[in-house]
N, C-alpha and C positions, 0 to 999 in steps of 0.2 A: 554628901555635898553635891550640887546640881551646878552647872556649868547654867547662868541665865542670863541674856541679855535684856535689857528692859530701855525702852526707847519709845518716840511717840512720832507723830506724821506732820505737823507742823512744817514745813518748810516755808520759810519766809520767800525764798527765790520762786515761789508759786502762786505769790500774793504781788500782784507790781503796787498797789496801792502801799503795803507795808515797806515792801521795799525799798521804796522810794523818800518812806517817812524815815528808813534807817533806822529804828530803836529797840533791835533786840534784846528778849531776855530770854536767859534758858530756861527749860521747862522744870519748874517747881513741883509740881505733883509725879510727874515723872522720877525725879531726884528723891522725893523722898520714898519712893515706891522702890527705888535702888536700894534707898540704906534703910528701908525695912528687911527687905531682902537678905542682904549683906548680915547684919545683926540676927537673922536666921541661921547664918553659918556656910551662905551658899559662895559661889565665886559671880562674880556681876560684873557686866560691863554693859558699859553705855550705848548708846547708836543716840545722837543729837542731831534731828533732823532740822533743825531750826536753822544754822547757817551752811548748811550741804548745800553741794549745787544742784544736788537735783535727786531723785529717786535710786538714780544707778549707781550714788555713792551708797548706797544698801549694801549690796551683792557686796563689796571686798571689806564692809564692817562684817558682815557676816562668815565671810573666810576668815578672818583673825581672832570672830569670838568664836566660832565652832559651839555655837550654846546648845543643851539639851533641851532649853525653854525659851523661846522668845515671850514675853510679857511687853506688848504693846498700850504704852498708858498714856492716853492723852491729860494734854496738862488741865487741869481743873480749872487754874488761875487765871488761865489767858481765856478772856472773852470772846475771842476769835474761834476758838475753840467750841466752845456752847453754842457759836451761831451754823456747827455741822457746814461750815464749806465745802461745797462739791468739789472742789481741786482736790483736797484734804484727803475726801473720803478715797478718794481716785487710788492717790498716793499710797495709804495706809492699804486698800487690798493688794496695790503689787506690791509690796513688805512682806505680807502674809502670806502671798501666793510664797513669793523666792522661801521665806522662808519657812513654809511646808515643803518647798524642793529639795531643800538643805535637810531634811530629815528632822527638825525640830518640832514639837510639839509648840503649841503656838495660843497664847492666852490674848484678848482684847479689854479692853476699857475704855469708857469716855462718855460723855454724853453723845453721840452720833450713834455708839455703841449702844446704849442705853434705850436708845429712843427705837432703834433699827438695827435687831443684829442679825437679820435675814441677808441686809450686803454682806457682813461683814462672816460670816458661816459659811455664806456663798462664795466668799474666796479665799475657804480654808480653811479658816479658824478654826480648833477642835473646841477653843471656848469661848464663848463671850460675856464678861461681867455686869451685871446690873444695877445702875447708880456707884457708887465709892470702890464697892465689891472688896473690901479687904480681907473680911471674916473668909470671904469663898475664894479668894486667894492664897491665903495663908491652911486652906486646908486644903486647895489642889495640890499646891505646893510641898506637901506634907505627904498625901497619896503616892506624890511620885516619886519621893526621894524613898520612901519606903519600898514600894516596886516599881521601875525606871518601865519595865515591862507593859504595863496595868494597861486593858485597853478603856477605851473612851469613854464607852457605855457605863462600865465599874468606876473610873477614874470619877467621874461627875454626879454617878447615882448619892441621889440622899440631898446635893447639899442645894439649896436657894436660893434663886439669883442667882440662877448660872442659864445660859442660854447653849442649848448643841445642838446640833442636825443627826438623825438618826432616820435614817431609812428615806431621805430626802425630807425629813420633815422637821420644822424647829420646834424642840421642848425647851419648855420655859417654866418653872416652880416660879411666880416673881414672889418678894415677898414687902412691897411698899417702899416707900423712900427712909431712909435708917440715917439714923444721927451720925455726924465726923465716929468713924468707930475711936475710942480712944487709946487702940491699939499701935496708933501712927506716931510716935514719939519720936520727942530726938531731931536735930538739924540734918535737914537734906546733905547728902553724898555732896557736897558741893568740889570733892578731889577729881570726880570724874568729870567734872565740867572743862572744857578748854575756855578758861576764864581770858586768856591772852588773846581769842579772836573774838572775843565778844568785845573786849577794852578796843581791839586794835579798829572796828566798824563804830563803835562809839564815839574814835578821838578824830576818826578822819571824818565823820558827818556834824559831828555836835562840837568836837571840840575841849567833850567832858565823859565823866563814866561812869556809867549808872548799872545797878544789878537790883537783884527784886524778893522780896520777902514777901512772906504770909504771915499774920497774930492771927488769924482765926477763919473757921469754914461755913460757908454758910452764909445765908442771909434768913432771918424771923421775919422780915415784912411781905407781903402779899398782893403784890404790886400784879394785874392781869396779865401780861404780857410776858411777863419774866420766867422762862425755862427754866427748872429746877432739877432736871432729871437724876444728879448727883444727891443734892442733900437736903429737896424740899424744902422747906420753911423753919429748918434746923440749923443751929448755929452754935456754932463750938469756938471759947475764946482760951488762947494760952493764957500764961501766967505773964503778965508784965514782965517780973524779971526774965524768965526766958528767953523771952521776944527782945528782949535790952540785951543780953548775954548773945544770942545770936548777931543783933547791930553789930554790936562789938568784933565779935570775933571774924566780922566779915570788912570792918574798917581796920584791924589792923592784920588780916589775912591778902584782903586783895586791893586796898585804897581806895575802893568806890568816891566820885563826887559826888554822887547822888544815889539815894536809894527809893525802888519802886515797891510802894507797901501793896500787895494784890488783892487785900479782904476786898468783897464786896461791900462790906460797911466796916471800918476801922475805926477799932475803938471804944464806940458806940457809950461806953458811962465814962463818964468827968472824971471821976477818982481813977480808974485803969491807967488814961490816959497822965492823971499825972503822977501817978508810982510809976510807970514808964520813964517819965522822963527823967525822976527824980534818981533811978538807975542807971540810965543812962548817964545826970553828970556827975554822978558814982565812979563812975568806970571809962570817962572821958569816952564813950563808945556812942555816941550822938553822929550820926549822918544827915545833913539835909535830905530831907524826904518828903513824897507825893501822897496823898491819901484819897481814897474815894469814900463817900460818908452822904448825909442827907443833911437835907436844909432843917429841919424841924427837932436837928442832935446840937446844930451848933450855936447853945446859949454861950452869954460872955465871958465863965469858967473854961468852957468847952474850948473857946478860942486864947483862951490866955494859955490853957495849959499844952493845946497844940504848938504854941509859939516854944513856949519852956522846953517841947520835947525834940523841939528843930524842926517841924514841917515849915516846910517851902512852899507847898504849893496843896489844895484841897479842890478833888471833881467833885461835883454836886448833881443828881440825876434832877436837875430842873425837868425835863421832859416837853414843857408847854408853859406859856404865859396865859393858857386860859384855864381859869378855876375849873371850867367844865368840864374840859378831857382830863383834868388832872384828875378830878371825882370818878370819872368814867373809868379810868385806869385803877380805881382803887389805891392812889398813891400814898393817899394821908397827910399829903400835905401842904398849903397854902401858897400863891404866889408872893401873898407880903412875908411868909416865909425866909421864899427865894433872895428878895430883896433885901431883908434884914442880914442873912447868911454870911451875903457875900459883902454888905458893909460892917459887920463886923471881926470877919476875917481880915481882910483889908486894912483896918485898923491896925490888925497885931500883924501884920508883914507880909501876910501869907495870899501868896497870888490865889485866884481862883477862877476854874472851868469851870462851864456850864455842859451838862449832856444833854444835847434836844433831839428830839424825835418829832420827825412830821409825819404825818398818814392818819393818826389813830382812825380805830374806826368811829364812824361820824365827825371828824374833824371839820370845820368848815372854814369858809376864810378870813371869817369873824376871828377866830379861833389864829390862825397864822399870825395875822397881823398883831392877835395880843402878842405873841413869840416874840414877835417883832421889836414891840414896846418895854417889854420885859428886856429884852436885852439892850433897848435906851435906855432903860430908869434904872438897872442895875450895872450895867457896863463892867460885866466879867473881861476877865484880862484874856481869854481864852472859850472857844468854846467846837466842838463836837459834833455834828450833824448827821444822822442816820434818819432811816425811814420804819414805821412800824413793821416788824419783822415775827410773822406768829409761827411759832415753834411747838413743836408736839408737847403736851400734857400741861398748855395752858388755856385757860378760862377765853384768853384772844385768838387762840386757833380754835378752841371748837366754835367760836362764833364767824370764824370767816371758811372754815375748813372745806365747807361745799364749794367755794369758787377756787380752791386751789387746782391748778392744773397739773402739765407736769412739770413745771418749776415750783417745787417745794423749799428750797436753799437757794442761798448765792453762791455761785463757781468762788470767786472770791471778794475779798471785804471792800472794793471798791464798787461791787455793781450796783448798790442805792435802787434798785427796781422791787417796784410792787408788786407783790404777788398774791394779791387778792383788791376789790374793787375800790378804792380808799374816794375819795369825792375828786380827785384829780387823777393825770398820767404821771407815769414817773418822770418826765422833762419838768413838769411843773415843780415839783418837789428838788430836784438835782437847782434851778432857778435860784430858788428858797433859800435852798442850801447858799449859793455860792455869793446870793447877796447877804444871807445872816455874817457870813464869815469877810466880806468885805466891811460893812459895818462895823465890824469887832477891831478889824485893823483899822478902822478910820476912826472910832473912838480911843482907841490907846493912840494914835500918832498925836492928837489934840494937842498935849504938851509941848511938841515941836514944832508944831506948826503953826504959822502963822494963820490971827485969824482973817484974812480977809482969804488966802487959797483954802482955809479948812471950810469957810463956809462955801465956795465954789465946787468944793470935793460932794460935801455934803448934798447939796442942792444935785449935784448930777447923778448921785446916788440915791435920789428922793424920786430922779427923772424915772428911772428904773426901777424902781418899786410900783411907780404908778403906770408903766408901758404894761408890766405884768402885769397887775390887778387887770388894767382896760381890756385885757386879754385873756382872763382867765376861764370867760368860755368856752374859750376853744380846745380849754385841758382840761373838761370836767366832764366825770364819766357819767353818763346818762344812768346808766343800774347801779350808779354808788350804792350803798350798802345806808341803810338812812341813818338817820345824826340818833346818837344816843339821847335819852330823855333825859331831864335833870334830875337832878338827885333828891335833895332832900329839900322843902319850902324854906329851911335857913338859908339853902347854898340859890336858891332863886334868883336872886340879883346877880349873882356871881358866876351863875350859868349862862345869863340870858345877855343883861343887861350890861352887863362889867366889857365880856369880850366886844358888843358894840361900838363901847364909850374909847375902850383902846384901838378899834379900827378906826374910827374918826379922826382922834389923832395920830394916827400913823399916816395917815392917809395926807390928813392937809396940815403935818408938820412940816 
């Protein structure tokens, strides 16, 4: 038996944007990388970097586990994570350094890991995983409790997807991006979570208390921009009832008010969704819950049966209100889509976000202003704002890769800056931003408000959309990167013509 701590670099106290929103969850992938562990037979304990105040509470977790192994595992689930924040990355080498000090042998994971494990080697690490890395996990782990002794070079020879430094130099076997291994069974350690200070920053910001699950890994669709470094274009879904048997056991273990489902697509076929739920009031084990999903999944089964199985609320990676960039990102899917989506969610009860991105490359302001409209003609209750962000081993990084500098990552999830040439600066874009999300709250206030100040509101928010456009040359980069072509002669009108007809009226609504 191995003495192992398994813990990840997340710290919220190093994000002020997160911190500020207040809505931690503990790390999923992390936990369940514990009670894989654990069900090895080894002795585990946790280090939860997510609500620590800061890196130095490392060093006296480290005194009390005295572990033979640290296994650093970032969490899979949390999106923050996939976008390799430089604060992050920062955090997790002094982990590694301390604990190489402490005499541990010291394993990594994560997409940061994945992408770049020359940092992460560089400060220490004897190993770093590649993508999921469980299979090469579960056989280091196995080398070593056989001989605690074994050095490096022995400990690692043979096995794929393992990343070490030998002689100054990184060897790497990789061996392509591999399916959810189905080795990861069974509900997350969720005993070693301090579930009481995650309730206690939930009730004092929100007021309510929300914890967070996974049905499945992965996403199938092939969307340009989307990092995959974990599990590619692979998608692995539990069993309904497990995922219901888990609900359960976590509404009558910790009381959640709400629960956060982390798939990247949840769900995904009509029938899952509603053996889910029909277990769920099985078992009274139904939690109001958040889901992330696509517009072109939720026909009016789809939405009936999300209602049946208690969702609250449903993100939708709308991305753009122009057909063009949607094509250009390879999305697959339509903005009358978008529209349909969210009035037919709406219908069955179920609030809904929108996630938009501004930047694409070739975006133009044709293209904004459809964003724009899309978010009058559908009036999501909520929506998201981020800028295009290319990440290694996507089809949108090799095409901007040459103007990267050296700001490749955001320090962290607040900085919204461009870091390749997009047809604007990033003030134009942060603009955008802060008028979509005015807009949103001035569309939901409508019901309360009277109309003679709602249209006064309106009208001084129309003033301000058109100060920026009058402006917008002053924020347009001379070597922008040019507009992509259109697609296909069907989508012609819907490249060219559509985002015009929506600038017009954006413009002199």
């Amino acid at each position: 038996m191995l003495k192992i701590q398994v813990g990840h670099s997340y710290f919220l106290s190093y994000d002020p944007k997160q911190w500020a929103r207040g809505k931690p969850y503990p790390p999923l992938a992390t936990i369940q990388i514990a009670a894989l562990l654990r069900q090895m037979g080894h002795e585990i304990a946790l280090f939860d970097a997510m609500l620590a105040a800061g890196v130095e509470d490392y060093q006296a977790s480290l005194q009390t586990a005295r572990p033979d192994v640290v296994v650093v595992y970032e969490d899979n689930f949390n999106y923050l994570t996939k976008m390799c924040l430089g604060r992050m990355r920062e955090a997790a080498c002094q982990m590694i350094a301390e604990a190489c000090a402490s005499g541990a042998r010291v394993i990594v994971a994560g997409s940061d890991a994945s992408d770049h494990p020359d940092a992460f080697l560089a400060a220490g690490a004897d190993a770093v995983l590649i993508g999921e890395g469980i299979a090469a996990l579960i056989e280091l782990i196995g080398r070593l409790q056989a001989d605690p002794g074994i050095g490096t070079q022995h400990w690692v020879a043979g096995i794929a997807g393992v990343a070490t430094l030998t002689n100054g130099q990184t060897l790497l076997t990789r061996v392509g991006v591999m399916p959810p291994d189905p080795r990861l069974l069974g509900h997350p350690a969720w005993d070693l979570v301090e579930v009481e200070r995650y309730r206690t920053m939930w009730l004092e910001r929100h007021g309510y208390f929300s914890l967070n699950m996974a049905a499945s890994r992965g996403c199938p669709f092939r969307c340009t921009w989307c990092a995959k470094p974990i599990w590619g274009n692979h998608y692995n879904q539990r069993s309904a009832r497990d995922v219901a048997a888990e609900m359960t056991y976590l509404k009558q273990t910790f009381k959640p008010d709400h629960i956060w489902l982390a798939d990247d697509i949840f769900g995904f076929r009509t029938d899952w969704v509603t053996e889910f739920g029909e277990h769920l009031s099985a078992a009274d084990g139904s939690v109001p819950f958040t889901i992330q999903t696509r517009a072109d999944l939720i026909s009016e089964r789809m939405a009936a049966a999300l209602e049946h199985a208690g969702c609250s609320e449903a993100w939708i990676g709308a991305e753009s209100g122009s057909q063009r960039v949607l094509d250009a990102m390879n999305k697959g899917t339509r903005v009358a889509d978008l529209i349909a989506a969210r009035a037919r969610l709406g219908e069955h009860g179920i609030r809904v976000g929108f996630f938009i991105q501004l930047g694409y490359l070739g975006e133009q302001l044709a293209d904004l202003l459809a964003t724009r409209e899309l978010i009058a003609q559908a009036v999501p209750d909520d929506i998201g704002v981020s800028v295009s962000y290319p990440l290694p081993g996507t089809k949108f990084y090799e095409q901007v890769k040459a103007q990267l500098g050296a700001k490749t990552h955001w320090q962290d999830s607040g900085d919204l800056a461009m870091m390749f040439r997009g047809a604007y600066d990033s003030d134009f874009y942060r603009h955008v931003r802060d008028l979509l999300h005015e807009q949103v709250l001035l569309q939901q206030s409508k019901p309360a408000t009277s109309p003679e100040h709602y249209r006064e509101v309106h009208a001084a928010l129309d003033a301000r959309w058109e100060a920026l456009v009058a402006d917008e040359h002053a924020h347009r980069s001379e070597d922008a990167i040019a507009p992509a072509p259109a697609t296909t002669p069907g989508h012609a009108e819907s490249g060219h013509a559509e985002p015009n007809r929506h600038a017009a009226a954006a413009h002199h609504r």
